[in-house]
ZABAMAR-43239 format. One record per atom (N, C-alpha, C): residue in one letter; x negated, y negated, z. Coordinates in steps of 0.2 Angstrom, whole numbers, plus 5000, padded with zeros to 4 digits. Layout:
# ZABAMAR-43239
aXYZ...
END
This chain:
# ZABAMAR-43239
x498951494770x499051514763x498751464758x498351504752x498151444748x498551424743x498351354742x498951314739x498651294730x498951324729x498751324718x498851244718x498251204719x498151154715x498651114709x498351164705x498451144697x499151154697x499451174700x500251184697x500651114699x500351094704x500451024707x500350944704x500850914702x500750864702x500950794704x500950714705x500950694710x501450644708x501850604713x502550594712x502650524712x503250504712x503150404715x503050394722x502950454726x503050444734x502050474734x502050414739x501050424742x501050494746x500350524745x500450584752x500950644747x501250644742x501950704740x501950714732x501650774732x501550814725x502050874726x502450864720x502850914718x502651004711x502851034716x502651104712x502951104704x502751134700x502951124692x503751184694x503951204698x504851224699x505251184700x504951124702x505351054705x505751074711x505451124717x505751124723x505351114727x504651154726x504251154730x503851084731x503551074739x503451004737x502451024743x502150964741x501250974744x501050904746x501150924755x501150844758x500550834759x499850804758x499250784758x498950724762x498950734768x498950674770x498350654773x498250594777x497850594782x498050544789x498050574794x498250534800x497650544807x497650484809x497450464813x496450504811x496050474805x495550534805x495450604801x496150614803x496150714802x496550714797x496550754791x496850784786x497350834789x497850824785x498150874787x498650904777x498650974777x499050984773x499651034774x500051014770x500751064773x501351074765x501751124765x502051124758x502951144761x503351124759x503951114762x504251134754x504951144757x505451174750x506151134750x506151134743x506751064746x507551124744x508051084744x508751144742x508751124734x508851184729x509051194725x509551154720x509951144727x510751114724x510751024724x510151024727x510150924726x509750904719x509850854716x509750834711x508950814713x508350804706x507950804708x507650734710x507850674712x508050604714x508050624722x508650674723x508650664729x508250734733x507950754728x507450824733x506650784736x506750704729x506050674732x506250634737x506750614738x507050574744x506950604750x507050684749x507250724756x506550734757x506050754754x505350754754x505050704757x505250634754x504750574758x505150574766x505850594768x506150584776x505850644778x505450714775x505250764777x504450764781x504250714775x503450684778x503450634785x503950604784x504050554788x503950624797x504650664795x504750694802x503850744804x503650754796x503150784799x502350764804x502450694800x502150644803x502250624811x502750614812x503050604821x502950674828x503150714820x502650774827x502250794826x501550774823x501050794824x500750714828x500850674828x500850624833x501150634840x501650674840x501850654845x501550734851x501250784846x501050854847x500250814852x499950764847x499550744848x499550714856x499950654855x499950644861x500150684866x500550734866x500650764871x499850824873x499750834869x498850864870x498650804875x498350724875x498150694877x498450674884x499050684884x499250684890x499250734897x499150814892x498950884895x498350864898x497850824894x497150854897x496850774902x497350754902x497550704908x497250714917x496950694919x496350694924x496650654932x496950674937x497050644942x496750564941x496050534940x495850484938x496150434934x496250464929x496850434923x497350414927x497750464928x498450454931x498550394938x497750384940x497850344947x497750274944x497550264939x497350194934x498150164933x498550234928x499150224927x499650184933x499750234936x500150224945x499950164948x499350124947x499250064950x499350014947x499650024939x499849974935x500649984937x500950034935x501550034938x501850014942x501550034949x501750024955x501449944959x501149904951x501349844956x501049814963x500449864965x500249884972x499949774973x500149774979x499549674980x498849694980x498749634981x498149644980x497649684988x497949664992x497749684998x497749765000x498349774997x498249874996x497949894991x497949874987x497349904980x496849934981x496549864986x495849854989x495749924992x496349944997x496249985003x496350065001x496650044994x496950114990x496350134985x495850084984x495350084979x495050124983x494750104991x494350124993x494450194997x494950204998x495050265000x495050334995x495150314987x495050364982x494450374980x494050304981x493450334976x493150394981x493150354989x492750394996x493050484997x493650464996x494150535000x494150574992x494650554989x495050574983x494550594976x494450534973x493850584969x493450614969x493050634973x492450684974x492850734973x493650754977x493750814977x494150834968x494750774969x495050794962x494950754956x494550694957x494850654951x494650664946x494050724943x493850744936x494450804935x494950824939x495150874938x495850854933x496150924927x496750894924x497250904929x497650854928x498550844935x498750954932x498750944928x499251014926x498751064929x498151054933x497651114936x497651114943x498151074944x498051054953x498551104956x498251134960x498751194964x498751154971x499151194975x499251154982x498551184984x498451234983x497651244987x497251204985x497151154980x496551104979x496951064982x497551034989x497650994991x497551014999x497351074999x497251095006x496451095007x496151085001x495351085001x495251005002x495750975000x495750885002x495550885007x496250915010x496350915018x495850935022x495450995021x495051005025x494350975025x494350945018x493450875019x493750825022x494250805020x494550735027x494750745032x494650815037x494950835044x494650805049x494350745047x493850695053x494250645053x494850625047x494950565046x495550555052x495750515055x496350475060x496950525055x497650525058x498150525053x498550475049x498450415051x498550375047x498050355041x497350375042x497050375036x497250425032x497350465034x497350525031x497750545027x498550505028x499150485025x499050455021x498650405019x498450365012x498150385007x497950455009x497750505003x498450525000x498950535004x499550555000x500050494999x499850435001x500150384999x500150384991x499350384990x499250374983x499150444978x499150504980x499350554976x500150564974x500450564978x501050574978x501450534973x501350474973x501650424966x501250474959x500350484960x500250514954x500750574951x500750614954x501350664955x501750644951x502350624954x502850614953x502850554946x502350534943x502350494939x502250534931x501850614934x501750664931x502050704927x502750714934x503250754932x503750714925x503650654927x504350614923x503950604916x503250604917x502850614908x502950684906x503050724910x503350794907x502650844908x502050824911x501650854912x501450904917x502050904920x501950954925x502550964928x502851024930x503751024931x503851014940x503451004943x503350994950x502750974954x503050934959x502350924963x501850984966x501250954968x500851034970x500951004977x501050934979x501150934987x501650974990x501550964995x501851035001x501850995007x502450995009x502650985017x501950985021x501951025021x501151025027x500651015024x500450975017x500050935016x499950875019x500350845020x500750785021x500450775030x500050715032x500150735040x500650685042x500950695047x501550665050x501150605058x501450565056x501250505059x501850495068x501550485072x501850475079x501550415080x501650345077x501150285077x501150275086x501650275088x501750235094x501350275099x501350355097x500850415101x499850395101x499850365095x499250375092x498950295094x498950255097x499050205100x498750225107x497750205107x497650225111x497850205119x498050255124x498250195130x497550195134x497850155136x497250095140x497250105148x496850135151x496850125159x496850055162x497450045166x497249995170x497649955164x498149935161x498249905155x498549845159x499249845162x499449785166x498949745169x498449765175x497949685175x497749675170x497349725165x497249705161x497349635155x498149685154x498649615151x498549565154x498449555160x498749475162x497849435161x497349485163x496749455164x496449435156x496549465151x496549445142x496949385142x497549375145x498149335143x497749245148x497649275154x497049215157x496549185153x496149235150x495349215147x495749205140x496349225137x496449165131x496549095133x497049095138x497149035141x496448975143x496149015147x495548985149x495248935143x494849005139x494548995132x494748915129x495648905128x495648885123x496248815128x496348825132x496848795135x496648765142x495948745143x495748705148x495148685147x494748645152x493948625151x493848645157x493748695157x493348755161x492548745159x492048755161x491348775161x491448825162x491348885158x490948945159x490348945157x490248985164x489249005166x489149075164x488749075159x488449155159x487949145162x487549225162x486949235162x486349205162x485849175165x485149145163x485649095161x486149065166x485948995166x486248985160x486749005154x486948965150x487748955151x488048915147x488548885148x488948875143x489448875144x489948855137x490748805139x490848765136x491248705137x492048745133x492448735138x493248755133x493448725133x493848705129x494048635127x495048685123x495348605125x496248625123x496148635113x496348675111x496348705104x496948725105x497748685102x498148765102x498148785095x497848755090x497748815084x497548855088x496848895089x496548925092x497148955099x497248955100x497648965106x498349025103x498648965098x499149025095x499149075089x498349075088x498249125085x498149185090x497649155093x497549245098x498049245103x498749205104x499249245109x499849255101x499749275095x499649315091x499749345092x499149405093x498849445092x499049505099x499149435103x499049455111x499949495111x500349455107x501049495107x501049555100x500649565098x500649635094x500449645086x500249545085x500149565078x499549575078x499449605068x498749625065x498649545064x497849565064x497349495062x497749455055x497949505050x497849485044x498649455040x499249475048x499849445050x499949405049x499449365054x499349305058x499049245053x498549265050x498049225046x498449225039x498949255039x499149225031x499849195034x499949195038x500749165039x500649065036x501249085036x501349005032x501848975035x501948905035x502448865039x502948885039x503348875034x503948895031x504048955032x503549005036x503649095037x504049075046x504149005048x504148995056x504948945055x505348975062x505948945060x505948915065x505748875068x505948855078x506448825078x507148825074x507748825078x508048895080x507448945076x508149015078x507649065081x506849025083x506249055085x506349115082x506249115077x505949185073x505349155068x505049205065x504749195061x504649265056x504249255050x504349325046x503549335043x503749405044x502849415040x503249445032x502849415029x503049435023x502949495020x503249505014x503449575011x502649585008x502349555004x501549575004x501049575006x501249555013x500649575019x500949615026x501449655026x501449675029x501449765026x501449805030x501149885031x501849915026x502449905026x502949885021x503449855018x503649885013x503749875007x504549805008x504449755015x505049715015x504549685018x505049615021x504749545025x505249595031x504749565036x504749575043x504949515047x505549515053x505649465054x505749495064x505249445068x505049425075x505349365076x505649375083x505849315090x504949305090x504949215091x504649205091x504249175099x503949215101x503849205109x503749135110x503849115118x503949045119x503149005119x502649035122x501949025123x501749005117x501949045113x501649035103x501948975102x502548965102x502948915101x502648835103x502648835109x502148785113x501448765110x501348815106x500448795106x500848765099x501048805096x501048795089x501448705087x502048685090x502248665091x501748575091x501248605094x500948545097x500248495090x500248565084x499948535078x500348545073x501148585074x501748575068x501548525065x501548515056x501548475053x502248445052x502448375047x503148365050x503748405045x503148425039x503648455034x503348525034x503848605035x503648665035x503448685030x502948675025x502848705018x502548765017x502348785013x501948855009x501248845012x501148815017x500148815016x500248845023x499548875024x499448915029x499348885035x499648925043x499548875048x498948905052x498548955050x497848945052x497348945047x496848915050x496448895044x495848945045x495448945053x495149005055x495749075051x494949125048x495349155046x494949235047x494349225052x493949285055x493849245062x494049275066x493949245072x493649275078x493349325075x492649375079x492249315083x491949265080x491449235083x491749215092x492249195093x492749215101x492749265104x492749325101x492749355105x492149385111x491549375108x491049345115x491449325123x491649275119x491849225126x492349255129x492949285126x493349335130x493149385132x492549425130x492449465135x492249465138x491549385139x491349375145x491549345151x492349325150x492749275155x493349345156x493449385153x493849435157x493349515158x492749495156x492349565160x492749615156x492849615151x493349665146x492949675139x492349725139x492149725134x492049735128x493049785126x493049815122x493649775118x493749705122x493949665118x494049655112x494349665106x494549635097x495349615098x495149585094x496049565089x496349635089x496349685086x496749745086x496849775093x496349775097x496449815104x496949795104x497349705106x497849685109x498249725106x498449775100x499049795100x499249855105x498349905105x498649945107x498549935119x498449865121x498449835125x498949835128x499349785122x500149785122x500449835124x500649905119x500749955121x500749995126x500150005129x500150015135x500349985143x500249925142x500349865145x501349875148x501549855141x502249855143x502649925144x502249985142x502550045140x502750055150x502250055152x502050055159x502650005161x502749945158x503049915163x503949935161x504049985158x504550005156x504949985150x504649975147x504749945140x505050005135x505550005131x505850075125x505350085121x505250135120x504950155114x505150105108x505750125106x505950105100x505850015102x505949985109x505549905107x505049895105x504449935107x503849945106x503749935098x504050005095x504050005088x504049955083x504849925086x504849855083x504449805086x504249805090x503649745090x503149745088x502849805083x502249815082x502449835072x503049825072x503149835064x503349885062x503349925066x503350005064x503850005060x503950095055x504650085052x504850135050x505450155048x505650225049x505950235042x505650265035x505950265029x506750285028x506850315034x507650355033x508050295035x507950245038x508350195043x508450125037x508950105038x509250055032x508749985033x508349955029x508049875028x508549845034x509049835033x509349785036x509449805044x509649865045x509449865053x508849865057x508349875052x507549885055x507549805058x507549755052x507649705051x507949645058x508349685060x508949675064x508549705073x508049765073x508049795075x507349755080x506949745075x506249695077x506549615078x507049595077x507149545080x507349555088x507949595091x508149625095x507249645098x506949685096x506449715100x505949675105x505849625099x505349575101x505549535108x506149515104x506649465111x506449525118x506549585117x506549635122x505949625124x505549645120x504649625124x504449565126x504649525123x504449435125x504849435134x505149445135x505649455142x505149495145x504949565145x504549575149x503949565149x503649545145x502849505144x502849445148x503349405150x503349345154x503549375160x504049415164x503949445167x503249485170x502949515167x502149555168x501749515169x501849445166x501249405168x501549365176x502149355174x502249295181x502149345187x502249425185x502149465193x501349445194x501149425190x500049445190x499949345194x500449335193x500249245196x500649255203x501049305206x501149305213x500649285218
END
């Protein structure tokens, strides 16, 4: 509707001309850039003092929703990308998942969604995920919806969308302790890795390779109790960040902590007696915060382990799923295993898990000593 100008004129209040009838009122403003104009009618029955009062609280509210109209536009046309920016500030992720959560969106995630608006995403563009990443393992794979599924639901609570587009069988489901590859032959195995750490690191053995070369082992129990570690179930990156004060040797536990391990608590292990031994022999006198390995890529050894156990597909990581194998064979619960290797069940309370890998470890430590002493008969 067009607005008669000349009838208007301008009041003690910025932005608000009053109509020559003294009800009607002409809000002229400018926000954020954009003009905007609009003309409001005040009640007849107020005094003209207070029709200019209700006019300036009427600018005001008109002012709040086309700001807040606004923002709600910029939030509509909000992009999976955006959203995965926001979610990594909220949720606080260490640094060590960021990394892992970085690299899994740029690779997986946004080629498919991240130019797209959140309020466009159907489940079919989550099944389209699923089928460019159907080479990935299921634990990779589940990291795509580790990090979509906070975006979601970070969504819904901005008011951008009234529901998730994930779907139960989006989602893949994880049998960690199934997907652990076994190992032929694990038990010699086990004891013959548990030997060549020993060997390596825990006597002056000469070993002769090939063309007449040679290598000198000399006692290391640094070295020593890092890879029988490794040898009872931990990850590399477990092990390498542990700190003194993470080791209890009156009550042999020790703890991985809340932001190096796979979840979202600190992790607490019986501490095996072998580890204990080695460790015990360069204990400083005071347990502090500093790390108790200082190697912190220990690839350069494993040459020598696999040229003293003829085991060539020797790493740090195979030992867990060596482990696995190893004691599953020698009868070992499932559920110890679990707890020996960190696993965790989101339905089951912090404090039993907790309770649960203390108990498990003790349980595997006992067989582990057992499986090796039967390989020394």
């Amino acid at each position: 509707m067009a607005i008669d100008k000349k009838s208007y004129r301008k009041t003690a209040l910025q932005n608000i001309k009053i109509h020559k009838d003294g009800i009607k009122f002409w809000f002229d403003f400018t926000l954020n850039g954009k003009r905007y104009s609009k003309l409001w009618t005040a009640t007849k029955a107020q005094s003209p003092n207070d029709r200019l009062k209700a006019a300036g609280r009427q600018l005001d509210i008109i002012k709040d929703e086309i700001v807040h109209a606004n923002s709600i536009e910029a939030d509509i046309q909000a992009t999976i990308d955006d959203y995965y920016t926001i979610t990594k500030t909220i949720n606080k992720w260490s640094p060590r998942t960021t990394a892992t959560y970085d690299g899994v969106y740029k690779k997986y995630i946004y080629p498919v969604l991240g130019d797209m608006k959140i309020k466009d995403i159907q489940p079919k563009h989550l099944t389209k995920l699923n089928i460019s990443t159907s080479h990935l393992a299921k634990g990779s794979a589940k990291k795509l919806y580790d990090i979509l599924i906070p975006i979601f639901l970070q969504a819904i609570e901005d008011e951008i969308i009234v529901r998730t587009p994930v779907k139960r069988v989006h989602v893949p489901k994880r049998d960690q302790l199934s997907e652990k590859k076994v190992i032929a032959g694990a038990e010699a195995k086990y004891r013959t890795i548990y030997k060549a750490i020993n060997q390596l690191f825990n006597s002056e053995d000469t070993i002769v390779y090939g063309h007449g070369k040679t290598y000198q082992c000399s006692y290391n129990p640094h070295h020593l109790a890092l890879f029988l570690f490794g040898f009872h179930g931990r990850r590399i990156g477990e092990v390498t960040t542990l700190k003194w004060n993470d080791i209890n040797f009156d009550t042999n536990q020790y703890r991985i902590r809340k932001g190096v391990s796979k979840i979202d608590t600190d992790m607490i292990f019986t501490l095996p007696q072998d580890v204990r031994e080695a460790l015990l022999k360069f204990k400083p006198d005071t347990l502090t915060d500093e790390d108790v390995f200082i190697v912190k890529h220990p690839k350069k050894f494993y040459f020598h382990i696999r040229k003293i156990s003829r085991i060539d597909e020797f790493t740090f990581h195979w030992m867990r799923n060596l482990a696995v194998s190893a004691l599953s064979s020698a009868g070992v619960a499932s559920q110890d295993l679990s707890g020996m290797l960190g696993h965790t069940d989101l339905s089951t309370l912090r404090k039993y898990l907790s309770l649960q890998r203390e108990q498990a470890t003790s349980n595997t430590n006992d067989i582990s000593v057992k499986l090796l002493a039967e390989g020394a008969k």
